[in-house]
N, C-alpha and C positions, 0 to 999 in steps of 0.2 A: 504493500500500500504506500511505502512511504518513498521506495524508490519509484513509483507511479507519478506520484505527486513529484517529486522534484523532476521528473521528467521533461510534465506538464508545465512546471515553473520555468524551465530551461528554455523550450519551446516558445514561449509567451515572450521572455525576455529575447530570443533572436528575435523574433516578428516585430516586435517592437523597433529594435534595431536598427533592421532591414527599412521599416516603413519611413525613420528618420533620415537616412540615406538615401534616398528617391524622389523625385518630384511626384507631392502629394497632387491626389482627383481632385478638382478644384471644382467640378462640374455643380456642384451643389451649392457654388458661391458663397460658400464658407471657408475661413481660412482655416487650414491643417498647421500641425504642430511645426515651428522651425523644421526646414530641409537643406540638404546638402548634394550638389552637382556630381559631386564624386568623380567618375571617369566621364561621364558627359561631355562631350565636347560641346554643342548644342541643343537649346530648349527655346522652345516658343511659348510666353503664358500669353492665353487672350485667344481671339480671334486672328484669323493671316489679316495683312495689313491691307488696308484699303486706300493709303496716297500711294502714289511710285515715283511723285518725287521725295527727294531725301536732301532735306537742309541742312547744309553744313552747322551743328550749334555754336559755335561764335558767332554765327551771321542771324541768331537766333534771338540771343540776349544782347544784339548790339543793336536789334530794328524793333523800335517803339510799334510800327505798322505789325509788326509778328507776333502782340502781347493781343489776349484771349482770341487767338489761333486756331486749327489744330494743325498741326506739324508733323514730320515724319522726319528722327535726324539719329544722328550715331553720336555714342562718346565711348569714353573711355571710364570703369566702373573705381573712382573713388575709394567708397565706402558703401556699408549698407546695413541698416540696420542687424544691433550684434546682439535685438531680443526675439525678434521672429521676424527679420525681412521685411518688414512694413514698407522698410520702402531705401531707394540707391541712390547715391550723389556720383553725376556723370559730370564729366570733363571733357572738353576738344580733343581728338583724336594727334593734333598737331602740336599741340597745347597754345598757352596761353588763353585768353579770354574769360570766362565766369563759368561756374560750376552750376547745375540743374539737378535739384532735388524733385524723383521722380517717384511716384504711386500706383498704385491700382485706382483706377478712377472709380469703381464700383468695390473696391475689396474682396474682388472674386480673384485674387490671386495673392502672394508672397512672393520675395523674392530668395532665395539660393543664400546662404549665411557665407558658403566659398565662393562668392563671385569678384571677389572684388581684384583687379586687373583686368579682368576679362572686358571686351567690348561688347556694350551694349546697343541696340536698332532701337527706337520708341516712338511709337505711334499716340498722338492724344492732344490736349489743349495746354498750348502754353500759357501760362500767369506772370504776372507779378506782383507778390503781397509785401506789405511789411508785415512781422511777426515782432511781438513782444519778447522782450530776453527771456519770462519763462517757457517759452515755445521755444524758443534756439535753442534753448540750455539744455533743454527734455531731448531733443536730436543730439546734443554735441556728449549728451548723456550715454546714449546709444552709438556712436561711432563716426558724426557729422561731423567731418572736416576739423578732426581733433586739433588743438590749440589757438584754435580762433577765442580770441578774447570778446566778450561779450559784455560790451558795456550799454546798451541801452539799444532799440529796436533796430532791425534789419531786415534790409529788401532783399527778398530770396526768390530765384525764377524756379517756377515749378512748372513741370508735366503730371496733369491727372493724365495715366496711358490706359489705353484700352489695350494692347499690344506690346509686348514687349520682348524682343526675344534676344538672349542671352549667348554669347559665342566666344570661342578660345581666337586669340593674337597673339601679335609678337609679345614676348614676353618684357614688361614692365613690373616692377617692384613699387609700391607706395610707402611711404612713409609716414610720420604723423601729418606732414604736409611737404608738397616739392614747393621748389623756392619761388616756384610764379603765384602759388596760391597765398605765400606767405608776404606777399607783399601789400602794402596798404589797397582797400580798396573802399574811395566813400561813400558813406553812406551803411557800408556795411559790415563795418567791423575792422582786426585787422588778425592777420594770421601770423603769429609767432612760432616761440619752439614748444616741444609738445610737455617741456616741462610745465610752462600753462595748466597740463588739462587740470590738474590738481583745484584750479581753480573755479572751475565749470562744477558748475550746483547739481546735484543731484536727485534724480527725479524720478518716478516711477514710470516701471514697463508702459509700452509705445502702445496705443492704442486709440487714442480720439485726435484728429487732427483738428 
């Protein structure tokens, strides 16, 4: 009976395992527990994409006419939330220019907790809000563009995406921040060393935006 039962228990805990390692069914438009890409090379969450042009994102967050949008463009994956993928901060391919904090428009997906290097495709509506510093600080909490100093509200370009799908590139390494992101930028803060994040408030698990 008893090696029966830990059998069972054994059983339960690979499945478990296994279902954290795989892109969870999303079909239900509920989010599943944090997942992991693993050997994946590529994934699509959402629907395939409905523009076929593809905006370069510098040329994104540099034209006032491209703010409540919807867009189709690439970067390159930042960060991404490090509580269940809520959501990824992309970068130019090229670099230079401003970072795009990117979502589920409807919350019928998550993002991959191992994605960050990887480039990213994003299909959805571009924004720009200002956020209160306890809204930045709840992101820089979870993995947003660690060391940015936050002293008082910032303008952040966001994609709600309907689309989004996920692929291996040349290989890139991140850091707490590369040196283009850590330079002043106004209005929105500014990006130091990642000894900073010490300083970044601490907030509960991601979940209402």
């Amino acid at each position: 009976m008893q090696s029966t039962s830990r059998a069972l228990l054994l059983l339960s805990s690979l499945a478990l395992a296994c279902a954290h390692s795989h892109p969870p069914d999303h079909s239900t438009g509920l989010w599943e527990l944090p997942w992991r890409l693993g050997q994946l090379k590529s994934i699509r969450l959402g629907p395939p994409f409905r523009l076929s042009l593809v905006t370069p994102l510098a040329e994104i967050t540099a034209s006032p006419g491209l703010i409540n949008k919807v867009v189709r463009t690439r970067g390159r994956i930042a960060s991404v939330c490090n509580e269940a993928g809520c959501w990824i901060d992309i970068w130019p391919l090229a670099g230079g220019g401003e970072g795009v904090l990117v979502n589920s428009l409807d919350k019928s997906f998550s993002h991959p907790l191992d994605c960050v290097g990887r480039i990213a495709e994003v299909e959805g509506r571009h924004s720009l809000r200002t956020y209160p510093p306890e809204r930045t600080r709840h992101w820089a909490h979870h993995g947003w563009r660690s060391g940015l100093q936050i002293r008082g509200p910032i303008k952040v370009h966001r994609i709600e995406a309907t689309t989004v799908e996920i692929r291996s590139g040349p290989a890139q390494r991140y850091g707490a921040a590369s040196e283009q992101q850590r330079k002043p930028m106004a209005g929105r803060g500014t990006f130091t060393t990642a000894s900073d994040r010490s300083k970044v408030q601490v907030s509960p698990p991601c979940g209402v935006w």
